[in-house]
C-alpha positions in Angstrom: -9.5 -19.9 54.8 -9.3 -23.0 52.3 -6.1 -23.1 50.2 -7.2 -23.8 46.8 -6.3 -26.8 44.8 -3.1 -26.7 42.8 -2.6 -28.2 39.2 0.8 -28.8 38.2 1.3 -28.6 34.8 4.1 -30.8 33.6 6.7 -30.3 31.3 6.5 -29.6 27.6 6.9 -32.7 25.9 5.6 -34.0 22.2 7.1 -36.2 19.3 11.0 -35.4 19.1 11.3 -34.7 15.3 9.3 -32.0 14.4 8.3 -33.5 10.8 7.6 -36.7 12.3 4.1 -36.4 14.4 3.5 -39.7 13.4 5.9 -41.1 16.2 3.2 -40.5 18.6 1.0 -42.6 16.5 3.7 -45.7 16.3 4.0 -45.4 19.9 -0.1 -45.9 20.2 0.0 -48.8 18.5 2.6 -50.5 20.3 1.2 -50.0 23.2 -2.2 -51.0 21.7 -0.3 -54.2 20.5 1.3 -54.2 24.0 -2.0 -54.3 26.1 -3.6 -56.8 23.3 -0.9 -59.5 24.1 -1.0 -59.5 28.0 -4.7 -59.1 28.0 -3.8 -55.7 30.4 -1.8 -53.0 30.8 0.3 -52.6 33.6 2.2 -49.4 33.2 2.1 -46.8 36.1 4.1 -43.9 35.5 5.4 -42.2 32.2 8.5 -42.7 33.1 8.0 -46.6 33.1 6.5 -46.7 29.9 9.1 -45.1 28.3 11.4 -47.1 30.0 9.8 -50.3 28.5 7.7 -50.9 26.0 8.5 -47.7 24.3 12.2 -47.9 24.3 13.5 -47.4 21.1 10.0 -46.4 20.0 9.6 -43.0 21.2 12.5 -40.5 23.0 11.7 -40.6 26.6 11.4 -36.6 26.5 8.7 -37.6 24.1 6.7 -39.6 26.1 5.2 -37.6 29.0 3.0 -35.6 26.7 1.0 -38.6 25.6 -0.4 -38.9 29.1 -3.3 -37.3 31.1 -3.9 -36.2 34.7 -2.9 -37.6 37.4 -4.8 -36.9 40.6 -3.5 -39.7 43.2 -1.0 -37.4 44.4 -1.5 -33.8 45.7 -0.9 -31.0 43.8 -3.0 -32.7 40.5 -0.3 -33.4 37.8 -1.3 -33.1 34.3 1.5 -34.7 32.0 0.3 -33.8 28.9 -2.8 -34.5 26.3 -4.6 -37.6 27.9 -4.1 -39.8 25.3 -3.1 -42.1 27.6 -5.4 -41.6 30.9 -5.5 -43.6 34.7 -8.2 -46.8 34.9 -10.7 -46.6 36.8 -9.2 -47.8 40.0 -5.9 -45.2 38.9 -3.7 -47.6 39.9 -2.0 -48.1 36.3 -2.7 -46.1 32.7 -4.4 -47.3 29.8 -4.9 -45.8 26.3 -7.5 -43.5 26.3 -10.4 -43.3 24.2 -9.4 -40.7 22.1 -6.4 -42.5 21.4 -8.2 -45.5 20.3 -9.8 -43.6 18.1 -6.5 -41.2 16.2 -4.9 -44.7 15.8 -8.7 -45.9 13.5 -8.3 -43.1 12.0 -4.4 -43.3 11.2 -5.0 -47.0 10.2 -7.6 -46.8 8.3 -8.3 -43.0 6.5 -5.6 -40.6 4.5 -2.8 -39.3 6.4 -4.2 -35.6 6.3 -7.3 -36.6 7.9 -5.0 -38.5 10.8 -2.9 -35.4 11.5 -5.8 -33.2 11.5 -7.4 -35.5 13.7 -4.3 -34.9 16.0 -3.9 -31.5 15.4 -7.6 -31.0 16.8 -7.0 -33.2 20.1 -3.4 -31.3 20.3 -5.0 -27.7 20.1 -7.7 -28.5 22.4 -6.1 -30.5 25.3 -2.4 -29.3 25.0 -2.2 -26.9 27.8 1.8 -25.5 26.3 0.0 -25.4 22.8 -2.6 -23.4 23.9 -0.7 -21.3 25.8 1.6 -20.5 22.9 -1.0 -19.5 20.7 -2.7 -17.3 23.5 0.3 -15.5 23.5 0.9 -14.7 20.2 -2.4 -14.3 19.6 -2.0 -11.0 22.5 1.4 -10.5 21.1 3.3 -10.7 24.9 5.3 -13.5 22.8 6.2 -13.3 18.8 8.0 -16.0 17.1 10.8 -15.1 14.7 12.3 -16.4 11.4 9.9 -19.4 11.4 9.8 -19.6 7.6 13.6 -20.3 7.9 13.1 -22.7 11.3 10.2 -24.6 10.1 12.9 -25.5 7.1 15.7 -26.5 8.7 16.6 -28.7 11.8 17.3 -25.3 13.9 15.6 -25.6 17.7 12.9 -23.1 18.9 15.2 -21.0 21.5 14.0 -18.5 24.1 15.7 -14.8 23.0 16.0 -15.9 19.8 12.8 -17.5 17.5 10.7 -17.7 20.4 10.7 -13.6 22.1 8.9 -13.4 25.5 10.1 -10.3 26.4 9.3 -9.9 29.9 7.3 -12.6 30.4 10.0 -14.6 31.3 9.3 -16.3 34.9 7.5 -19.7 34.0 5.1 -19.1 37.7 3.3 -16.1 35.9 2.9 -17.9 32.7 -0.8 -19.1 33.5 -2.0 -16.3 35.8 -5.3 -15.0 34.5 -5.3 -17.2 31.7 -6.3 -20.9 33.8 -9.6 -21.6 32.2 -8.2 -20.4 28.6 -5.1 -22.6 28.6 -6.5 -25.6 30.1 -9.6 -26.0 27.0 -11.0 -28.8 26.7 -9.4 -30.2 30.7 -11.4 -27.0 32.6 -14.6 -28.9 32.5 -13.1 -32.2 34.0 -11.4 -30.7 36.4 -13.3 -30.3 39.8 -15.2 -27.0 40.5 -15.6 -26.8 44.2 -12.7 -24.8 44.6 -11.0 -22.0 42.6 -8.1 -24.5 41.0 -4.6 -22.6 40.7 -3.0 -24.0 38.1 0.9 -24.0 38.1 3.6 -24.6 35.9 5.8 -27.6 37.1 9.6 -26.3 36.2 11.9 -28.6 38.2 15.0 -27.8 39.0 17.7 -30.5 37.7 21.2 -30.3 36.9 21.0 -30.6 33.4 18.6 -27.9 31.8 17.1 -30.0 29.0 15.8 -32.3 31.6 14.2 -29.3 33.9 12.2 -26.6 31.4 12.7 -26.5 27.8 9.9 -24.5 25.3 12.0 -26.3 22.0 9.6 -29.3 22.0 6.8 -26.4 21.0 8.3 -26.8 17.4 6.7 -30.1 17.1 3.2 -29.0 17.3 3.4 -25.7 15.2 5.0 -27.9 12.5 2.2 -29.8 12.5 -0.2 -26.9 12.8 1.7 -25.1 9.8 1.7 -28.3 7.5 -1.8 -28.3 7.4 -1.8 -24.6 6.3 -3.1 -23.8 10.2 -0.6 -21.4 11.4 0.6 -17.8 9.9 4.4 -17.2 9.9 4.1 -15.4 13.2 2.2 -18.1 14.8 -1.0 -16.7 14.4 -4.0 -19.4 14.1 -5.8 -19.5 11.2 -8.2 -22.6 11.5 -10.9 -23.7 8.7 -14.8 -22.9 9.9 -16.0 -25.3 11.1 -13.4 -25.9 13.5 -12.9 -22.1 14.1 -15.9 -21.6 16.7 -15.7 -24.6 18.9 -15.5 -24.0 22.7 -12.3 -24.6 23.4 -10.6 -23.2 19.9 -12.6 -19.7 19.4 -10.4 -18.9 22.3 -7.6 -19.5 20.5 -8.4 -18.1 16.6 -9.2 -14.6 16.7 -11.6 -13.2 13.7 -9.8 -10.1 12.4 -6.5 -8.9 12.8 -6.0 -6.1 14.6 -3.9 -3.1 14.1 -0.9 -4.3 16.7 -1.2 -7.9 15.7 -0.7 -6.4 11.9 2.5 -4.4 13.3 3.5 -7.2 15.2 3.4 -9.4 12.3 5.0 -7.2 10.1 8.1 -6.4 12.7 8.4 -10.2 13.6 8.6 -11.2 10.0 11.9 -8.6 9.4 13.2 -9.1 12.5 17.0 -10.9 13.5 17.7 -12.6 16.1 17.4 -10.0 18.7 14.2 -8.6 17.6 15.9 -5.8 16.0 14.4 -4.9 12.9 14.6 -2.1 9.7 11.9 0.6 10.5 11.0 1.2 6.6 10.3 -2.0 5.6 8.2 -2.8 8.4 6.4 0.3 8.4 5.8 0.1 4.5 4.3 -3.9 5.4 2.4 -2.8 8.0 0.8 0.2 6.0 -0.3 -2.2 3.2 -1.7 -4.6 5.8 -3.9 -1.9 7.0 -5.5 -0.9 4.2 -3.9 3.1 5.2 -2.0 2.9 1.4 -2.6 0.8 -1.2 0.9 0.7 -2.6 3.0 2.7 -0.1 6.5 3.9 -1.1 9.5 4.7 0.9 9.8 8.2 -0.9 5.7 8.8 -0.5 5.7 12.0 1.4 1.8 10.9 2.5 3.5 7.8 4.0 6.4 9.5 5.7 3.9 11.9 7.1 1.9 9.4 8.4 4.6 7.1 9.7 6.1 9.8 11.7 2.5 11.1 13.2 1.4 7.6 14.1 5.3 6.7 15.6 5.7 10.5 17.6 2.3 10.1 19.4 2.6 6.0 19.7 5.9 6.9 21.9 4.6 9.8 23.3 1.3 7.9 25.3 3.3 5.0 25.7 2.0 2.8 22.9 4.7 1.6 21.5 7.6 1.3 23.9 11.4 2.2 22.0 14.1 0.0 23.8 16.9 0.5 20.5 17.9 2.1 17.8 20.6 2.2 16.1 22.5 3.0 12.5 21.8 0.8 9.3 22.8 0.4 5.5 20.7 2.9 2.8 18.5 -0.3 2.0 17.1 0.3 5.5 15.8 3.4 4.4 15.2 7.0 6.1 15.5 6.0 9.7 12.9 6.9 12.6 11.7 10.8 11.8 14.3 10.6 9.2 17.4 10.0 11.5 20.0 8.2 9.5 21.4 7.0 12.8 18.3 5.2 13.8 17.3 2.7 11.1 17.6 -0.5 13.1 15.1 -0.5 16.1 13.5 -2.5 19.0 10.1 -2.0 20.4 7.2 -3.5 22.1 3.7 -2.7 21.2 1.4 -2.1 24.3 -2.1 -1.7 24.5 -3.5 1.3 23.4 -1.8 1.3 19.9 -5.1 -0.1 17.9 -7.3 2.8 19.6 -4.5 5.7 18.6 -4.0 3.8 15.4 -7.9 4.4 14.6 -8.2 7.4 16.2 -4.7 8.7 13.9 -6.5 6.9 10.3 -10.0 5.6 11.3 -11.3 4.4 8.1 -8.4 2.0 7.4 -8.0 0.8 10.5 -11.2 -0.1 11.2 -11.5 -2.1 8.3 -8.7 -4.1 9.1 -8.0 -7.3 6.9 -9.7 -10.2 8.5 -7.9 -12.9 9.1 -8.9 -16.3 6.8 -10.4 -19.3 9.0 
């Protein structure tokens, strides 16, 4: 039997200040300006570029995302977002066309259209990007408190803004998802083999040089200056971008019951994921259309809330891992226990059918999410 081909998926690596995107851009033109005064490039690895010509330009944790794939050694590397990419005899690495063309654009048109320009190249050849999204998007991941992140100079931490739950071991990341996460790379990649792509998470003895998910700020910054992203990382692109090949994957067109919930809880939640039942519940009921105005003190919503919680546990739909007491702004508790106002949970699949089946004409015209 033939082993199939591995791809190695480097790293995540982008800009180092996440309201300054524009670092990658500066570090395209000096290598542009680089190349232009020896007549050639000559740079053969990431790490001697950074070394080099982008010293002092660009953090060196910074500069493996600007390159490509790399498939003169086996497994296939792929550093990053291609725009720099291997010449044709892939002995040393040039700028890309792509990249020739963000740094016209950043030279020469507004500054929105240059970081939408990147944005665009970012969400479709970024495999950690698109992997983020993907999992917000399902909900196995939720991003916390990014209202307060995105304002301060706070790092996206695992267990804390950036919840994975169980979906913690880096080698299942990718599994079922390859063709997904790599976008706009799946059709350049060769086809006469299943291709098992990998994530590369070396083991070193300092951890920021081994596997680090804080450079993922960088990118959703960008995403969320542009008005792109929803506080719970949820994509919201405009139209015309919305529905090409490698981004319908990654915008979904309504939101769905769980994604509401999921929204709702990840927007009240602390640190831990713990969050006050009521106020989540009265969000989430005003998302889905079940109450136009609902009220803590609404016996139609308590009703409700309690019918949809009590079978959600009982099939497994949502699964309870805490609860505990809270203040009396928390509200009534769970089934009106005053000792279980704060909880955590997961929402599985499953919830959006019982959530239709429990209040079908609300929930099945769910608010749709703006492209």
């Amino acid at each position: 039997m033939t082993t199939p081909p591995t791809l190695l998926i480097n790293r995540c690596s982008f800009w180092p200040e996440a309201r300054d995107p524009e670092a990658w851009l500066r570090g395209l033109a000096t290598l542009s300006t680089a190349a232009a005064q020896s007549g050639t490039s000559t740079w053969t690895s990431p790490r001697a570029v950074g070394d080099t010509v982008l010293r002092g330009h660009v953090s060196r944790r910074g500069v493996p995302g600007l390159f490509g794939l790399d498939a003169t050694q086996t497994p296939s590397l792929l550093h990053g977002v291609g725009l720099l990419e291997l010449d044709a005899e892939r002995s040393v690495w040039q700028l890309s066309a792509p990249a020739q063309a963000l740094l016209t654009t950043w030279r020469t048109a507004d500054h929105r259209q240059a970081m939408e320009e990147l944005a665009v190249l970012l969400l479709n050849r970024s495999v950690w990007l698109r992997l983020v999204l993907i999992k917000f998007q399902t909900g196995t991941w939720q991003l916390c408190h990014w209202d307060k992140l995105k304002s301060s100079n706070g790092q996206l931490r695992l267990g804390q803004t950036l919840l994975v739950g169980d979906d913690a071991d880096p080698a299942a990341w990718l599994s079922g998802i390859e063709e997904t996460v790599l976008g706009a790379w799946w059709p350049e990649l060769p086809k006469a083999l299943p291709m098992v792509a990998q994530i590369h998470a070396p083991k070193t003895a300092k951890p920021d040089d081994g596997l680090s998910l804080s450079p993922l700020k960088s990118p959703l910054y960008l995403l969320d200056s542009l008005g792109w992203l929803d506080a719970t990382g949820g994509l919201r692109l405009p139209a015309a971008l919305a529905h090409g090949p490698s981004l319908s994957s990654l915008a979904g067109s309504q939101a769905t019951p769980s994604a509401l919930l999921n929204e709702a809880t990840a927007s009240l939640s602390d640190h831990r994921g713990v969050f006050p039942l009521e106020p989540v519940m009265l969000r989430f009921a005003h998302a889905l259309g079940v109450f136009q105005h609902p009220t803590a003190n609404d016996t139609a919503f308590i009703a409700w809330t309690d019918n949809l919680l009590s079978e959600s546990f009982r099939v497994g739909a949502i699964e309870l891992f805490s609860a505990e007491p809270g203040q009396p702004r928390h509200g009534r508790g769970l089934f009106g226990d005053t000792q279980q106002k704060l909880l955590r949970w997961r929402v599985h699949e499953g919830f959006d059918a019982l959530c239709a089946n429990l209040a079908p004409a609300p929930c099945q015209s769910a608010t749709t999410i703006p492209l």
